[in-house]
C-alpha positions in Angstrom: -1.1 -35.0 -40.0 -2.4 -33.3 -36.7 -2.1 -36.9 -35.0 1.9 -37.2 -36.4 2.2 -33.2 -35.1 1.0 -34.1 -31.7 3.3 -37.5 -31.5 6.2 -35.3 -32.1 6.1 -32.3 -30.5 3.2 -33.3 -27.6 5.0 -31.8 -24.7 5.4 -28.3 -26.6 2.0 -28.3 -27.4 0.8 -29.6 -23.8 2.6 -27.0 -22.9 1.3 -23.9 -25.1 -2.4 -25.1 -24.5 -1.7 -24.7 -20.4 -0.4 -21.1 -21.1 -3.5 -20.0 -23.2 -6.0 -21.8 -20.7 -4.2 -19.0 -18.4 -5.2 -16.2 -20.5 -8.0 -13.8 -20.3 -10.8 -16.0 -22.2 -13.9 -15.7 -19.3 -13.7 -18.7 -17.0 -11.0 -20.7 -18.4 -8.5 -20.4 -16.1 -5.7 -22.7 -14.4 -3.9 -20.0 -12.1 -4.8 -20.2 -8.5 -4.6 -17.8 -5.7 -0.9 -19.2 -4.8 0.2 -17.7 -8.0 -1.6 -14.6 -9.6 -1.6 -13.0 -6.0 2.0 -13.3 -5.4 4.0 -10.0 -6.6 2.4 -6.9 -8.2 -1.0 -9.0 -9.2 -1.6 -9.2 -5.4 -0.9 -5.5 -4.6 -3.9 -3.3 -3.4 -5.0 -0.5 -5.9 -7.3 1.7 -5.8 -10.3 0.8 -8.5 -10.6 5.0 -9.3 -6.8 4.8 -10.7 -7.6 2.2 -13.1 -11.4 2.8 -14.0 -12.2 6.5 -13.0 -15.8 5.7 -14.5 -16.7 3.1 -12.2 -19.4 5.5 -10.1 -17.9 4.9 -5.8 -20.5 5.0 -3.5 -18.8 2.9 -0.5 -21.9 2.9 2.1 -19.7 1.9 5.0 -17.6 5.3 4.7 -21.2 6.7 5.9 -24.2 5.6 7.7 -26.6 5.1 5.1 -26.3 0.9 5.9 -27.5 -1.5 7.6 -25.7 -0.8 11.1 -26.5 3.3 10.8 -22.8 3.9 11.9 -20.1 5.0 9.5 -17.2 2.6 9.4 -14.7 3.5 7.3 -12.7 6.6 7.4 -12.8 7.1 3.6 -15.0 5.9 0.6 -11.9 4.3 -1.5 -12.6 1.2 -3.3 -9.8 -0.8 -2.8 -9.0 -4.4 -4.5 -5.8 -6.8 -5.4 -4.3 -6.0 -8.8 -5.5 -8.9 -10.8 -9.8 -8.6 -9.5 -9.2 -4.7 -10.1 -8.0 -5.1 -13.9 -10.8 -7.7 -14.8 -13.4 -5.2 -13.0 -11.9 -2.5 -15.3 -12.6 -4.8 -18.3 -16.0 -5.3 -17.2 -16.6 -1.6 -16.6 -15.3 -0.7 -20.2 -17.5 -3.7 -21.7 -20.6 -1.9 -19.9 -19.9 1.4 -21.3 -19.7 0.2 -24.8 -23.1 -0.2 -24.0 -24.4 2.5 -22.3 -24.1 1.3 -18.5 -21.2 1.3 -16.0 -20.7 -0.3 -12.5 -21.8 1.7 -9.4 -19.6 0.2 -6.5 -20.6 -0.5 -2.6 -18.0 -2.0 -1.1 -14.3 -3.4 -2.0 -11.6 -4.6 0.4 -12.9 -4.2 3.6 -10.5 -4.5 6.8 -11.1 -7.7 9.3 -11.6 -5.5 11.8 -14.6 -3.9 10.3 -15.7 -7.8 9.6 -15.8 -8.4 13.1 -17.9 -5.4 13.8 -20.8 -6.4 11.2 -20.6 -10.0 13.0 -21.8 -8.4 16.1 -24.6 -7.1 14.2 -25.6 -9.7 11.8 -24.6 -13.5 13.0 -25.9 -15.2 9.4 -23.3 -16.6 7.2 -25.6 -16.2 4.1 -25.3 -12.5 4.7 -22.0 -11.7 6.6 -19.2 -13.7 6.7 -17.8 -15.3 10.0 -14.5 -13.3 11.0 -12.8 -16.4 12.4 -12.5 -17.6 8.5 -13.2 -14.0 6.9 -14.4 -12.9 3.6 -12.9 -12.6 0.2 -13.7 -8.6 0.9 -11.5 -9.1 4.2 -8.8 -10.8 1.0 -9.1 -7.9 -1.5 -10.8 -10.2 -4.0 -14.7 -9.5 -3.5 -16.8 -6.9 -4.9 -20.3 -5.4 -3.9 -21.9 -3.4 -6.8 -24.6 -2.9 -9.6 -25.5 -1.5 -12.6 -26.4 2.2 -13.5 -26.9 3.9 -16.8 -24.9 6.4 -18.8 -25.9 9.5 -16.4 -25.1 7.3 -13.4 -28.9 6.4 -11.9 -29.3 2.8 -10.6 -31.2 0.3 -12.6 -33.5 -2.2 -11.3 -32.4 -5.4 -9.2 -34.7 -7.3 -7.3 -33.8 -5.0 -4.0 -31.5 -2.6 -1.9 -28.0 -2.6 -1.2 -28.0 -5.1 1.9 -31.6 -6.7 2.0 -30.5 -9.6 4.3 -33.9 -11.7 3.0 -34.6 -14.2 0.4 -35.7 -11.5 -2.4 -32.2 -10.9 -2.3 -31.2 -14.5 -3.3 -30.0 -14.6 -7.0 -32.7 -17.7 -7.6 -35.4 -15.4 -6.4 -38.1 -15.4 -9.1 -40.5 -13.2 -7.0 -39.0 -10.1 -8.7 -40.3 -7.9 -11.6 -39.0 -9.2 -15.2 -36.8 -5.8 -15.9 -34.8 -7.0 -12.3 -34.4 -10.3 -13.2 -33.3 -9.1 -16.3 -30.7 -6.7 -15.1 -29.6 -8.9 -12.2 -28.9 -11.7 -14.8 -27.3 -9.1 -16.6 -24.9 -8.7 -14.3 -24.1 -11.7 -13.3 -22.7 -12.4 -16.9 -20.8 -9.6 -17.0 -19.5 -10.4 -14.6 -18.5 -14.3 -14.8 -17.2 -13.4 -18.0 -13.8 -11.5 -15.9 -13.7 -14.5 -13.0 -16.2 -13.1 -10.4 -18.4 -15.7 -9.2 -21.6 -14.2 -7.6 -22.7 -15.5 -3.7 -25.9 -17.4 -3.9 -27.3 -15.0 -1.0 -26.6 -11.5 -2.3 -27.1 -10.6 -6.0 -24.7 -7.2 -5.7 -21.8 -9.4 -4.1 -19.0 -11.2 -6.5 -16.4 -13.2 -5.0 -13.3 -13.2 -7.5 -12.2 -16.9 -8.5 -9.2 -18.4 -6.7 -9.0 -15.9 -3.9 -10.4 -18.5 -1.3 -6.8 -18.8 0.3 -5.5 -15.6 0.3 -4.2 -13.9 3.4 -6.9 -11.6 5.5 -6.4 -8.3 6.2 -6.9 -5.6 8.6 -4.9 -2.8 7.0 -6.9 0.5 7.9 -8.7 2.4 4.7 -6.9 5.5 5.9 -4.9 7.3 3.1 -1.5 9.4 4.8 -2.2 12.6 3.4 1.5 13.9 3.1 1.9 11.3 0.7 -0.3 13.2 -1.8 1.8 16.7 -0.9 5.5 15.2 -1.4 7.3 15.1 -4.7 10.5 13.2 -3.6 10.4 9.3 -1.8 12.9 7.3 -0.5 11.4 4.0 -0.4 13.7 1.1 1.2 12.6 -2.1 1.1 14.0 -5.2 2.9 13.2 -9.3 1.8 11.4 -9.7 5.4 11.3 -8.1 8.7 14.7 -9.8 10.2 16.6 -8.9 7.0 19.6 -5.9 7.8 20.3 -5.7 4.2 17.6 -3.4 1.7 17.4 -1.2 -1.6 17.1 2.3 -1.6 14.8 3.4 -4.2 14.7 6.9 -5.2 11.3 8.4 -6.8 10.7 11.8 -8.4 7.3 13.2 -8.7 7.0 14.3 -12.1 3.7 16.9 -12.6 2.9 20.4 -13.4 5.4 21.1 -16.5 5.8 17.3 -17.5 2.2 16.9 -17.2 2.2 19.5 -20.3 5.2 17.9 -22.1 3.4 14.9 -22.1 0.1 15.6 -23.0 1.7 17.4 -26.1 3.1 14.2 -26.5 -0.5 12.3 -26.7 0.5 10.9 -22.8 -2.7 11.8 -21.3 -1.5 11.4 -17.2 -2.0 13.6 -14.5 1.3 12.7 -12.7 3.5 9.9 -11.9 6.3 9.0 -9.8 9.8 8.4 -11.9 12.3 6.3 -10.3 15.9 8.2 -10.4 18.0 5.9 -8.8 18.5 2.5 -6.9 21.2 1.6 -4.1 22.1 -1.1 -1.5 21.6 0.0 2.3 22.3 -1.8 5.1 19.5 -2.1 7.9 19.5 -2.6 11.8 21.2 -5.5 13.2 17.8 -7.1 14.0 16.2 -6.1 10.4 12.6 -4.1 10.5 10.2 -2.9 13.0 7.0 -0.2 12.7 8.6 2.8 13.8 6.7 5.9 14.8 5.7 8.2 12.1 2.8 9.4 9.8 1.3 5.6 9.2 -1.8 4.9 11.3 -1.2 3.0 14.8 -1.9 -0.5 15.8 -0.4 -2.1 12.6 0.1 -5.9 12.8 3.9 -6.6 13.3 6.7 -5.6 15.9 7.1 -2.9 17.1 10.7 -0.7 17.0 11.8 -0.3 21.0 14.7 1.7 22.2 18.3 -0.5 21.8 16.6 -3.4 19.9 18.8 -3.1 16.9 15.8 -2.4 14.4 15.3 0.2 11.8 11.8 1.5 11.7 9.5 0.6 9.1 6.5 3.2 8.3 6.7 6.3 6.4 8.7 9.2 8.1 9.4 13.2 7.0 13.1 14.1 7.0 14.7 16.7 8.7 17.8 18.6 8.3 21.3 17.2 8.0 24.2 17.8 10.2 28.2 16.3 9.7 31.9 16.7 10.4 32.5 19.9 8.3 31.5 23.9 8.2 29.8 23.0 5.0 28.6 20.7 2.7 31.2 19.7 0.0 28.4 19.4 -2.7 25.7 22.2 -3.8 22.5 20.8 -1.2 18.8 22.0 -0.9 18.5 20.4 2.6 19.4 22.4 5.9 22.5 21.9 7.2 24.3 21.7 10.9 27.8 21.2 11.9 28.4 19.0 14.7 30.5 19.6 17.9 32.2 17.7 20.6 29.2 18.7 22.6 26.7 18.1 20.1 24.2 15.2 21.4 21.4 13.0 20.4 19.4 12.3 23.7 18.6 8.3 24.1 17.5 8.3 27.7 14.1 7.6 27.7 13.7 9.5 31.2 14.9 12.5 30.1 12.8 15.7 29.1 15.3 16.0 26.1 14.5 12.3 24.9 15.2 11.6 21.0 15.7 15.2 20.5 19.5 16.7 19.5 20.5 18.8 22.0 24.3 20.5 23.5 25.6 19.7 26.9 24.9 22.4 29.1 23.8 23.3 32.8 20.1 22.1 31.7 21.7 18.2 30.6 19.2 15.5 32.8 19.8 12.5 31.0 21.9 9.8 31.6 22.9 8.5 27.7 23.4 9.7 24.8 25.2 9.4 21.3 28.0 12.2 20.2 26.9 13.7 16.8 30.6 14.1 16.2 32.4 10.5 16.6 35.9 9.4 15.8 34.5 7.2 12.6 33.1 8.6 9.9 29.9 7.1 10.5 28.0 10.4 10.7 30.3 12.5 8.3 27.1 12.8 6.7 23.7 12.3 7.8 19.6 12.9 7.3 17.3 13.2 11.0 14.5 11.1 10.2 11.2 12.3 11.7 10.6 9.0 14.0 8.7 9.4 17.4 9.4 13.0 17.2 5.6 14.2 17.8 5.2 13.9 21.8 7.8 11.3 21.4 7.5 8.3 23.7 9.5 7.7 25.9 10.9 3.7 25.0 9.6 3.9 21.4 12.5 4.8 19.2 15.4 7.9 19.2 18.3 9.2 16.9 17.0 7.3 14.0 19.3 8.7 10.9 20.0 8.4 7.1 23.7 8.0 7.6 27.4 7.0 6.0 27.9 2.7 5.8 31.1 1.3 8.4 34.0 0.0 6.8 32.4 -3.4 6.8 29.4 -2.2 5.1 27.3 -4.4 8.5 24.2 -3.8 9.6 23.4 -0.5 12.2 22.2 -0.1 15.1 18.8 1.8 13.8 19.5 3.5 11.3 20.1 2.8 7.1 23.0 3.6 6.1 24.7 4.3 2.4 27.9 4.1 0.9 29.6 7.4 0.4 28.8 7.8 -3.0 25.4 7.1 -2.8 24.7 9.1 0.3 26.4 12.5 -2.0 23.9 11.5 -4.9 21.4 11.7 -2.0 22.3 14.9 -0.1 22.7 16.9 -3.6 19.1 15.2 -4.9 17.2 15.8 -1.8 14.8 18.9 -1.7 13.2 19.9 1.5 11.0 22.4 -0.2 9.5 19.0 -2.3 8.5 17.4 1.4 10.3 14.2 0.9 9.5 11.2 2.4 11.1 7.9 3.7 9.5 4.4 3.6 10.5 1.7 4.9 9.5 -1.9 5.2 9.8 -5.5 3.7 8.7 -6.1 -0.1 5.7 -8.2 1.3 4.1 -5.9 3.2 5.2 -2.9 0.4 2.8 -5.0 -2.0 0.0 -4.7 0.5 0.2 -0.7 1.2 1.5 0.3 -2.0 -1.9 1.1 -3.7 -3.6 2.1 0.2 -1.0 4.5 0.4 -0.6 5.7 -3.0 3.2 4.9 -3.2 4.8 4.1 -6.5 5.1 0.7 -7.9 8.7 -0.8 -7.8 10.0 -1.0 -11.0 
C-alpha cells in the first residue's frame, strides 16, 4: 500500500518531506543563508528581548580582554533573528535544567574585527577581516554555561585563551570540563550552532557562511527609548522616490495595566496606527544628518542632489498658508509670509535655518515658505543638520503636501492631503516623535540595533 501511495501522489509527498526537513528538528535542515536571512529572520535583535535570562557579560564593552581596551560602546548582545530564536530555545532547554547561557560576545562590527587583527594575526583565533567572521554576519556566538544563581561552570579555560587547552579536542582538561564543555556543545548543535574547532565558547550558526558583513556601530540612539510616536518611511532601495509612511504609537503606562489584567504580560510595544504612500526625492535616499551615529556606509545627502535623508530625525514645528490650523493639532504652529524664508545658501550665517528678510539677509538663495502652489499649505521642519549645521550637508528638509502629479520632491516626503491632516491632528510634540527614514534592506539591519518596531 505505502509503495501504490508513493506511485501516486510522489510529488506531494517529495514535497511535504522537504518542508518538514526545514523545520526545527536539530540539524536537519535544507534552508541556507540565501533564504532564512532574507526578510525579518535576517533582522538584528537584541538576545535580552527575546531571552532576558541569558546572563550578558560582553567583555569587549570593557577592558577585561585580551587587548585591555574597551571596544564597544555598549554591552548589547546583538544577533540575526533566526540564530537569536534557536539561542532562546537553547537557553529555555538549559533552565529546565538548572543552568542557563552566560554570553561574551554576539555581532561584532567589522570594524572592531580589524582592530583584534592588529592584535592577534592567527586565524584559529581571530578571523581575517578581508573575509570576516560569522560575528562580523550576526550569526556567531561566544558563551558558556553557568548555574541557576548565574556563577560559571567549569570549561577547560578562560574566555579567550588563544592556546591549544582551548581546542574542543583538548583531553588535557579535568573530567567535570570535559564534561561541561561537551555539554555545551550538544546543546548547542541541537539549535544549528556548529562549534569552531579552536575555541570551545565560540558557535558559528549553520548556513551563515555567506551572509553580508557588517560594520553597523553597537551604539543604541537614546531618544529612541524617550519617544512614543514614529514615523518610519521606508523606500525598496536607496534610488527609489516612492516609500510608505508607517505610523507607530507607543503603547505603555495604562495599557501596560490593561493588558497585564488581561494575562499579556509586556512591558510596552509599539502599535502601528496607520500606513500611507509618500513620494521621496527625485534621486531616492541618502544619510541625512540627524541623531544616527556618523560614518555610516552609503551616500551621503548634499545640498541640491534631489535626495531625501535617511537616518532618524526629531520634528519641529509646523508652519502653512493660514492663521490657523483647520484641524484640532498638538504640534506648534507658524503662519507663513511673503517674507518668510528657508535659508539654502550654504555661505550664509543663516544656513538651513527659517528666517524673514530683513536688513541682517547675507545669503544669496533661498525658498519662500509661502509659494503660489500648495506645496507647503501644510508642513512638519524635520530636525536635519540643524546641530552646528554644515554648511553643504543638507537644508529645508520638510514633511509636506504631494504636487498635483503626486512626483517625486526635491528633499523632502511628501503626503497627500488627507494623509498629511490624519498626520498634523495625530502628531504630539509633547510624545517626542521621531522620523526614520531609509530603504527596507537596511531597515532590517537597524531595526533591532535601534530598537525600532517591526513592520507589520
Amino acid at each position: 500500500m505505502t509503495e501504490n501511495l508513493m506511485s501516486k501522489s510522489s510529488g506531494r509527498i517529495y514535497l511535504f518531506f522537504l518542508l518538514i526537513m526545514t523545520l526545527d528538528i536539530g540539524h536537519w535542515t535544507l534552508d541556507s543563508s540565501s533564504v532564512w536571512a532574507k526578510g525579518p529572520a535576517g533582522a538584528l535583535v537584541d538576545i535580552v528581548d527575546l531571552a532576558p535570562s541569558i546572563v550578558i557579560d560582553i567583555r569587549y564593552a570593557t577592558d577585561n580582554n585580551f587587548t585591555g581596551e574597551k571596544l564597544y560602546p555598549a554591552g548589547r548582545c546583538l544577533m540575526r533573528r533566526q540564530p537569536a530564536e534557536q539561542l532562546t530555545k537553547v537557553q529555555k532547554e538549559l533552565r529546565k535544567k538548572g543552568l542557563g547561557l552566560k554570553v561574551w560576545d554576539c555581532y561584532r562590527p567589522l570594524s572592531v574585527q580589524k582592530r583584534l587583527w592588529e592584535k592577534v594575526h592567527d586565524e584559529r583565533y581571530v578571523a581575517n577581516p578581508s573575509k570576516g567572521s560569522r560575528h562580523n554576519r550576526g550569526a556567531a556566538v561566544d558563551l558558556t554555561l553557568v548555574d541557576a544563581v548565574g556563577r560559571e561552570l567549569e570549561m577547560p579555560t578562560a574566555y579567550d585563551d588563544f592556546s591549544a587547552k582551548a581546542h574542543r579536542d583538548y583531553s588535557g582538561a579535568s573530567d567535570a570540563a570535559k564534561g561541561n564543555r561537551g555539554f555545551l556543545e550538544s546543546a548547542m548543535s541541537r539549535r544549528r550552532f556548529i562549534g569552531l574547532a579552536s575555541e570551545w565558547w565560540h558557535f558559528d550558526y549553520e548556513n551563515s557562511d555567506q551572509l553580508e558583513l557588517m560594520d553597523w556601530p553597537l551604539e543604541p540612539i537614546p531618544q529612541v527609548a524617550t519617544s512614543r510616536q514614529l514615523i518610519v518611511v521606508i523606500s525598496d532601495d536607496w534610488a527609489s522616490s516612492k516609500g510608505k509612511a508607517y505610523l507607530f504609537n507607543w503603547e505603555g503606562e495604562w495599557e501596560q495595566l490593561r493588558d497585564l489584567a488581561s494575562g499579556v504580560e509586556e512591558s510596552g510595544r509599539w502599535r502601528r496606527v496607520k500606513k500611507f504612500s509618500v513620494s521621496l526625492g527625485r534621486q531616492g535616499m541618502g544619510w541625512g544628518q540627524g541623531l544616527h551615529p556618523d560614518n555610516l556606509e552609503g551616500a551621503y545627502l548634499l545640498e541640491g542632489d534631489g535626495r531625501s535623508p535617511a537616518g532618524v530625525f526629531t520634528l519641529a514645528g509646523a508652519f502653512g498658508y493660514e492663521p490657523t490650523l483647520p484641524l484640532i493639532s498638538r504640534i506648534g504652529y507658524r503662519q507663513s509670509t511673503l517674507t518668510l524664508r528657508c535659508v539654502n545658501d550654504p555661505r550664509s550665517d543663516y544656513y538651513n535655518s527659517i528666517a524673514e528678510d530683513g536688513d541682517f539677509k547675507d545669503w544669496k538663495s533661498a525658498e519662500n515658505m509661502l509659494r503660489a502652489d500648495d506645496l507647503y499649505r501644510w508642513l512638519i521642519v524635520v530636525d536635519h543638520n540643524t546641530n552646528n549645521p554644515k554648511p553643504g550637508k543638507g537644508s529645508c528638509v520638510f514633511l509636506h503636501l504631494r504636487g498635483k502629479s503626486r512626483g517625486p520632491t526635491e528633499r523632502g516626503t511628501a503626503f497627500s492631503k488627507k494623509d498629511f491632516e490624519f498626520l498634523l491632528s495625530w502628531i504630539d510634540l509633547t510624545s517626542n516623535p521621531l522620523l526614520i527614514q531609509m530603504p527596507l534592506s537596511v531597515y532590517e539591519d537597524v531595526q533591532g540595533l535601534w530598537a525600532l518596531p517591526e513592520l507589520r
